[in-house]
C-alpha positions in Angstrom: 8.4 -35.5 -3.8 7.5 -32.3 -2.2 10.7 -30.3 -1.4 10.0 -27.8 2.1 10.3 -24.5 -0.5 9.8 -22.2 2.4 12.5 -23.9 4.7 14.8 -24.0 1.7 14.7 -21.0 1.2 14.8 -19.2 4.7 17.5 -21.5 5.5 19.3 -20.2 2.4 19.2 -16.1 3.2 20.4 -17.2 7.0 23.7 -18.7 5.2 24.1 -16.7 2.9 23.5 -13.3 5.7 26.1 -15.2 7.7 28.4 -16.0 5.1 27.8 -13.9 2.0 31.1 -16.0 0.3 29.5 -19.3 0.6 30.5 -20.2 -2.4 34.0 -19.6 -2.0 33.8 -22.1 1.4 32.0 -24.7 -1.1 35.0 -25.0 -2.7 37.3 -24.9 0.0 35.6 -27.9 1.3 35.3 -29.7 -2.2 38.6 -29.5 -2.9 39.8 -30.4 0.2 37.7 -33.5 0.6 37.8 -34.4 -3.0 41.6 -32.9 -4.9 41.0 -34.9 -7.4 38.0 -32.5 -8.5 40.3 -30.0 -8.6 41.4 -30.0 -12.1 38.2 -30.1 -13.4 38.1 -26.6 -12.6 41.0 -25.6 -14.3 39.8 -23.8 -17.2 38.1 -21.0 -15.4 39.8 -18.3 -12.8 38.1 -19.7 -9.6 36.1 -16.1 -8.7 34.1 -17.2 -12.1 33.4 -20.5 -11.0 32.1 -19.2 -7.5 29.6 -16.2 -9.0 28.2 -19.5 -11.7 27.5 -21.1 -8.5 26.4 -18.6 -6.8 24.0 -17.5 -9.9 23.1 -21.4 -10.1 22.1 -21.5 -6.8 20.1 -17.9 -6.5 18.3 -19.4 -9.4 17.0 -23.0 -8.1 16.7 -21.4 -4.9 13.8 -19.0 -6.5 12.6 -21.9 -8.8 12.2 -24.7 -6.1 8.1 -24.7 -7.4 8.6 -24.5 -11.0 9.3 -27.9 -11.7 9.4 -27.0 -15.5 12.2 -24.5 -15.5 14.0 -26.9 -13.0 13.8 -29.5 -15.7 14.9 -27.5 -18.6 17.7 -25.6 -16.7 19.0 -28.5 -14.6 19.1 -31.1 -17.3 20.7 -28.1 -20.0 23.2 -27.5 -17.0 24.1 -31.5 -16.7 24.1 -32.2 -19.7 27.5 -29.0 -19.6 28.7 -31.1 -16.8 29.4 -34.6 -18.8 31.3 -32.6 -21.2 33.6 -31.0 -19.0 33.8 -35.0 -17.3 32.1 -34.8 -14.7 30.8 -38.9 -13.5 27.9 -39.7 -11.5 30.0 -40.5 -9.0 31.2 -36.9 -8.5 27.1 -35.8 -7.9 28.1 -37.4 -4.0 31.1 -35.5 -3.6 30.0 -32.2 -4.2 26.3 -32.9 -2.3 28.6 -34.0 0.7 30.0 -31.1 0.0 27.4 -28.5 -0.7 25.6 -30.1 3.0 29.0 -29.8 5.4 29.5 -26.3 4.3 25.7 -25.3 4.9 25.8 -27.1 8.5 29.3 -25.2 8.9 27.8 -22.2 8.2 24.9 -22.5 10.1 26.2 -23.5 13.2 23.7 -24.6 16.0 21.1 -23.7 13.3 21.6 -26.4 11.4 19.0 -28.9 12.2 18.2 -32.1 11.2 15.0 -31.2 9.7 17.7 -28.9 7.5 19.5 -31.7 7.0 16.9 -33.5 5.7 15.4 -31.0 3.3 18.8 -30.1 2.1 19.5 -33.3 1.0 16.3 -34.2 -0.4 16.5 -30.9 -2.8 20.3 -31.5 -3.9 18.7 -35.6 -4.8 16.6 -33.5 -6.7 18.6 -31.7 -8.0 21.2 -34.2 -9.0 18.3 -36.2 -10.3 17.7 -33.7 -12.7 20.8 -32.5 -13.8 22.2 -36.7 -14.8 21.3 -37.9 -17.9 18.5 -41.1 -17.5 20.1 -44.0 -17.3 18.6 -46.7 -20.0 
């Protein structure tokens, strides 16, 4: 799978130039699609679990050709997630997520060539971050 790196990442800086708190409106629209996600937040003040994504995202975001790194990083990072319960299940919720609130912010920018390569990098990522299944 070839992920459109330069779209990604031009589409990216526009969000985050419109809406430098993304993160925060990630969570505003996880939590209000998906409560039950909430608690498994709980342990961290929220402002934390905004700047991890944030980091998180910066990160893939500058890494989307290194398919080592994303490997190492993503699967490390997933393998966090099943201890603090995340299910598979909960991958759909927050890609649902992750998507409404980059079309929100995007507006009439949004495209559905965007769309597309948005959700073919979070399958990606998803992909890498759950365990294989046997």
């Amino acid at each position: 799978m070839a992920l459109n790196v330069d779209l990604l990442r031009s589409s990216f800086a526009f969000v985050v130039e419109r809406e430098p708190e993304v993160t925060r409106r990630f969570y505003d629209v996880l939590f209000k699609n998906h409560p039950e996600a909430k608690p498994l937040f709980a342990s961290r003040p929220r402002a934390d679990q905004e700047r991890m994504l944030r980091d998180m995202l910066v990160a893939v975001i500058d890494h989307l050709d290194d398919g080592p790194w994303l490997s190492s990083q993503l699967g490390a990072l997933g393998a966090k997630h099943v201890g603090y319960g995340v299910r598979p299940e909960m991958y759909g919720w927050v890609g649902a997520s992750l998507l409404e609130t980059l079309a929100g912010v995007a507006g009439d920018a949004w495209t559905p060539e965007l769309a597309a390569a948005w959700t073919e990098a979070y399958g990606a990522v998803a992909s890498l971050m759950q365990p294989a299944k046997a």
